[in-house]
Biotite code that builds the C-alpha atoms (Angstrom):
import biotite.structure as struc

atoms = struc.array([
    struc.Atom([-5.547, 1.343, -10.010], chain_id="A", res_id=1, res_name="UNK", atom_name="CA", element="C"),
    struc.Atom([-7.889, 0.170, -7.649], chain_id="A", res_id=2, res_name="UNK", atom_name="CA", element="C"),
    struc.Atom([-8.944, 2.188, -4.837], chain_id="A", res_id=3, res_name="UNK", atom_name="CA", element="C"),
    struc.Atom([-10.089, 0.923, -2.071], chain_id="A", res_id=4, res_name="UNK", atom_name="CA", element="C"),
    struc.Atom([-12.924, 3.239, 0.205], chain_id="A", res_id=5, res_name="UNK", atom_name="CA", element="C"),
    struc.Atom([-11.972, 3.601, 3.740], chain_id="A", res_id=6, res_name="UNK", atom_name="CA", element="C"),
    struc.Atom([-14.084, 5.779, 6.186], chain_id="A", res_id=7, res_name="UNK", atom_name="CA", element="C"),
    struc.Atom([-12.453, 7.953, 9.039], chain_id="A", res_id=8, res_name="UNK", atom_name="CA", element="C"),
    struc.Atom([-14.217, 9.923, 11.482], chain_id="A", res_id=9, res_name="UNK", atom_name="CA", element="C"),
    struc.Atom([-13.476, 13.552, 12.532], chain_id="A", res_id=10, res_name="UNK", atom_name="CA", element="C"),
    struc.Atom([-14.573, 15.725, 15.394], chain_id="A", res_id=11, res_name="UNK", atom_name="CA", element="C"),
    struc.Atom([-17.517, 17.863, 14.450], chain_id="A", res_id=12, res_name="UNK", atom_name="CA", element="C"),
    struc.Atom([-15.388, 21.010, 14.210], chain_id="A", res_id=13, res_name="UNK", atom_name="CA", element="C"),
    struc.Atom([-12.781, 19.419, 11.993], chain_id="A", res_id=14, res_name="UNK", atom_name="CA", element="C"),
    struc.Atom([-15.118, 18.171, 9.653], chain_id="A", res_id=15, res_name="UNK", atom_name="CA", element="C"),
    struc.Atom([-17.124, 21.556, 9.909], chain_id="A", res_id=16, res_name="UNK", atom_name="CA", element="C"),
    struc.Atom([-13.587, 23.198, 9.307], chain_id="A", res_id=17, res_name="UNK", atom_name="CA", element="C"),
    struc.Atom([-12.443, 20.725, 6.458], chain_id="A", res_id=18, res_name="UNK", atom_name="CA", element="C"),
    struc.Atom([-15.595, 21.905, 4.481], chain_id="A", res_id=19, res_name="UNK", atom_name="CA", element="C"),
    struc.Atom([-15.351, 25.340, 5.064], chain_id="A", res_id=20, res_name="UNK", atom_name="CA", element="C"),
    struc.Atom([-11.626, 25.199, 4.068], chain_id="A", res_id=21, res_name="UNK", atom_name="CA", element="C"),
    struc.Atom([-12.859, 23.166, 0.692], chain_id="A", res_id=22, res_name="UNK", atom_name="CA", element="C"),
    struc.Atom([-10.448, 20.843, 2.037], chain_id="A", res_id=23, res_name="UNK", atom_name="CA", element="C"),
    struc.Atom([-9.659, 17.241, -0.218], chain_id="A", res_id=24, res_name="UNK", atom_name="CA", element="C"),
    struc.Atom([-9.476, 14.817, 2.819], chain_id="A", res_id=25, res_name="UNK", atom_name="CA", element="C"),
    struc.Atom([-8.872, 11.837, 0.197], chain_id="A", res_id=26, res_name="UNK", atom_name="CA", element="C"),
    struc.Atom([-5.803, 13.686, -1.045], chain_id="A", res_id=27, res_name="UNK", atom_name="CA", element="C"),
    struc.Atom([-4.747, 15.265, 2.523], chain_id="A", res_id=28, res_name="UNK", atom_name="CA", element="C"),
    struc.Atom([-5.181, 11.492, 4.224], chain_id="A", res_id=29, res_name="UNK", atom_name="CA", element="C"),
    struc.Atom([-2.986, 10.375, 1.182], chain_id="A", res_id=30, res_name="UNK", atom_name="CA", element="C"),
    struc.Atom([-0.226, 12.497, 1.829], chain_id="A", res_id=31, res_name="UNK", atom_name="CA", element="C"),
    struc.Atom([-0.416, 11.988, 5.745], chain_id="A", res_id=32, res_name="UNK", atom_name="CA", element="C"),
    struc.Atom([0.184, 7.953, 5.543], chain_id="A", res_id=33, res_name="UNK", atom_name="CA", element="C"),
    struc.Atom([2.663, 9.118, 2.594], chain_id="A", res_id=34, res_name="UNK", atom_name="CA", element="C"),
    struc.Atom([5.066, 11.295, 4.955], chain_id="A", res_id=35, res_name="UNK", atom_name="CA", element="C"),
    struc.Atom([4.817, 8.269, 7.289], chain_id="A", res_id=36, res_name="UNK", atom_name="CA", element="C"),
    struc.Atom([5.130, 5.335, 5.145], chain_id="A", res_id=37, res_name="UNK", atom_name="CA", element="C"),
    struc.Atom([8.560, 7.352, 4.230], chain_id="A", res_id=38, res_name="UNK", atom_name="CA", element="C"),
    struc.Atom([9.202, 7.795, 7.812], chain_id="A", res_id=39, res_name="UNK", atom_name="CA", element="C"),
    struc.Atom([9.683, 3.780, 7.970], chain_id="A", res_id=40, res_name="UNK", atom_name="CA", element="C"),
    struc.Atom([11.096, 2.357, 4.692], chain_id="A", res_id=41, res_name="UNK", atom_name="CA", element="C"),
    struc.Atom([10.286, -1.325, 6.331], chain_id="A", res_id=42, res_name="UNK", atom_name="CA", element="C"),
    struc.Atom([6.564, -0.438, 6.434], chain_id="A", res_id=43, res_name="UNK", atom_name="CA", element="C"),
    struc.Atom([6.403, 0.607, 2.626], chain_id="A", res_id=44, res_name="UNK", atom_name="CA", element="C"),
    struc.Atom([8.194, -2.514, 1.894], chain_id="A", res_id=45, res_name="UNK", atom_name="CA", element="C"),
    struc.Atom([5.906, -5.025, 3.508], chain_id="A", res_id=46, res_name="UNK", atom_name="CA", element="C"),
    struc.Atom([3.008, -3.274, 2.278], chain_id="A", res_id=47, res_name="UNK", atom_name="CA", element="C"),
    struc.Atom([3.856, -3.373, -1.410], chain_id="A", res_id=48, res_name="UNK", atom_name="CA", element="C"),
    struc.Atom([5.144, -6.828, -0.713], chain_id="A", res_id=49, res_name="UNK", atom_name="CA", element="C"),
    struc.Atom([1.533, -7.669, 0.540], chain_id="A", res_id=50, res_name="UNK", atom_name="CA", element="C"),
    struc.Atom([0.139, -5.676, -2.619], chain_id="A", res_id=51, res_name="UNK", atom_name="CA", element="C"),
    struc.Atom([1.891, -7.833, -4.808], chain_id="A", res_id=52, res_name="UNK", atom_name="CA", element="C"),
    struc.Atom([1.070, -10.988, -3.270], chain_id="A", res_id=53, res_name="UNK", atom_name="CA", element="C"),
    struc.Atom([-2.713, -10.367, -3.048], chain_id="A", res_id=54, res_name="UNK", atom_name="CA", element="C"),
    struc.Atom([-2.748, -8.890, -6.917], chain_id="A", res_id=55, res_name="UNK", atom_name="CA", element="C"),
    struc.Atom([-0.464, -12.338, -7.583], chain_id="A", res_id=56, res_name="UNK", atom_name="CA", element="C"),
    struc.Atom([-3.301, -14.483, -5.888], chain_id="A", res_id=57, res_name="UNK", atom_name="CA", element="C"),
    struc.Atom([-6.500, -12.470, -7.598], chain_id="A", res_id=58, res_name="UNK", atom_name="CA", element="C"),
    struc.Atom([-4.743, -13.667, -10.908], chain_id="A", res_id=59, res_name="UNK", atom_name="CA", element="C"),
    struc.Atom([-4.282, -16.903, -9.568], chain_id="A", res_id=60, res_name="UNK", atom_name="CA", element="C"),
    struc.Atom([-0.688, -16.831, -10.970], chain_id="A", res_id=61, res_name="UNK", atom_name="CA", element="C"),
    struc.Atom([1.135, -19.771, -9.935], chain_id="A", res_id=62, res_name="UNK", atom_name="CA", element="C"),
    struc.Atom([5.197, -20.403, -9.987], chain_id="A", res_id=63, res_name="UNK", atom_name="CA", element="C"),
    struc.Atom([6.379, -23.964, -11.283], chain_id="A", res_id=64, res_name="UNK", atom_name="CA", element="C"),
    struc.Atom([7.967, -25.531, -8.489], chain_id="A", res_id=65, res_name="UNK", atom_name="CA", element="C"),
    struc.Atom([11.856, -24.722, -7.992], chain_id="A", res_id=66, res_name="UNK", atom_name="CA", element="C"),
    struc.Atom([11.598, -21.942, -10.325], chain_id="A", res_id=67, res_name="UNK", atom_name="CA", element="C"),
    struc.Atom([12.897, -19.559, -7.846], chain_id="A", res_id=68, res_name="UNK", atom_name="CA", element="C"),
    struc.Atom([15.305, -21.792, -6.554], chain_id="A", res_id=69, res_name="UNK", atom_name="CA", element="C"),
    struc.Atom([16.702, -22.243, -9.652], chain_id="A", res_id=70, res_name="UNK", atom_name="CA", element="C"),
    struc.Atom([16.439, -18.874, -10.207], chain_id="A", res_id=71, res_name="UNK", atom_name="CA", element="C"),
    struc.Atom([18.960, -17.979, -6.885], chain_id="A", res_id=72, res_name="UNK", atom_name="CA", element="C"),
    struc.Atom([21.162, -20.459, -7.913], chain_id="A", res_id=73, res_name="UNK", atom_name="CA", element="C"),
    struc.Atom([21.932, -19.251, -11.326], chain_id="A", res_id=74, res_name="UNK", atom_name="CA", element="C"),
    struc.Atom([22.098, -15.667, -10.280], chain_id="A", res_id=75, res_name="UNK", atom_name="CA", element="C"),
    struc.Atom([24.682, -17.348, -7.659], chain_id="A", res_id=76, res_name="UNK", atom_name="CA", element="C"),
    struc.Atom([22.482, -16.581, -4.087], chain_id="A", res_id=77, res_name="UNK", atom_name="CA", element="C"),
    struc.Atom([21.622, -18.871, -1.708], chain_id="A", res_id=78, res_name="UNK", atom_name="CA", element="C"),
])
C-alpha cells in the first residue's frame, strides 16, 4: 500500500511532549482521521470512491463503452 507523506505542525510543547511520551504521531494521526472518517460514513465513501478512481486512472484501465449500462440493465437497475 502506498503511503503517502503528509507533514503537520505542532506547538513546541506538543511536539516536545509527543517525544518525551515516545509518542507514534503516524499511528496516533491515523487513528484520529479514523474515529472521524467513522463519524461520517459519506466522507469514507467518497474518499475510497476517489481512491479507486485515481488507482483506476494510474493503470490506465479503461471500460468498453456501455459496459456498465449493460451491466444495470441485466442486473435489472436503471
Amino acid at each position: 500500500m502506498r503511503m503517502p507523506n503528509r507533514t503537520i505542525y505542532l506547538p513546541a510543547e506538543l511536539d516536545a511532549a509527543s517525544r518525551r511520551l515516545g509518542l507514534n504521531l503516524s499511528r496516533l494521526t491515523q487513528a484520529a482521521i479514523e474515529r472521524e472518517v467513522a463519524s461520517r460514513p459519506e466522507v469514507a465513501l467518497d474518499a475510497a470512491l476517489e481512491v479507486a478512481e485515481a488507482r483506476i486512472a494510474a493503470l490506465g484501465i479503461t471500460w468498453p463503452a456501455g459496459v456498465v449500462v449493460a451491466g444495470r440493465a441485466e442486473a435489472g437497475e436503471r
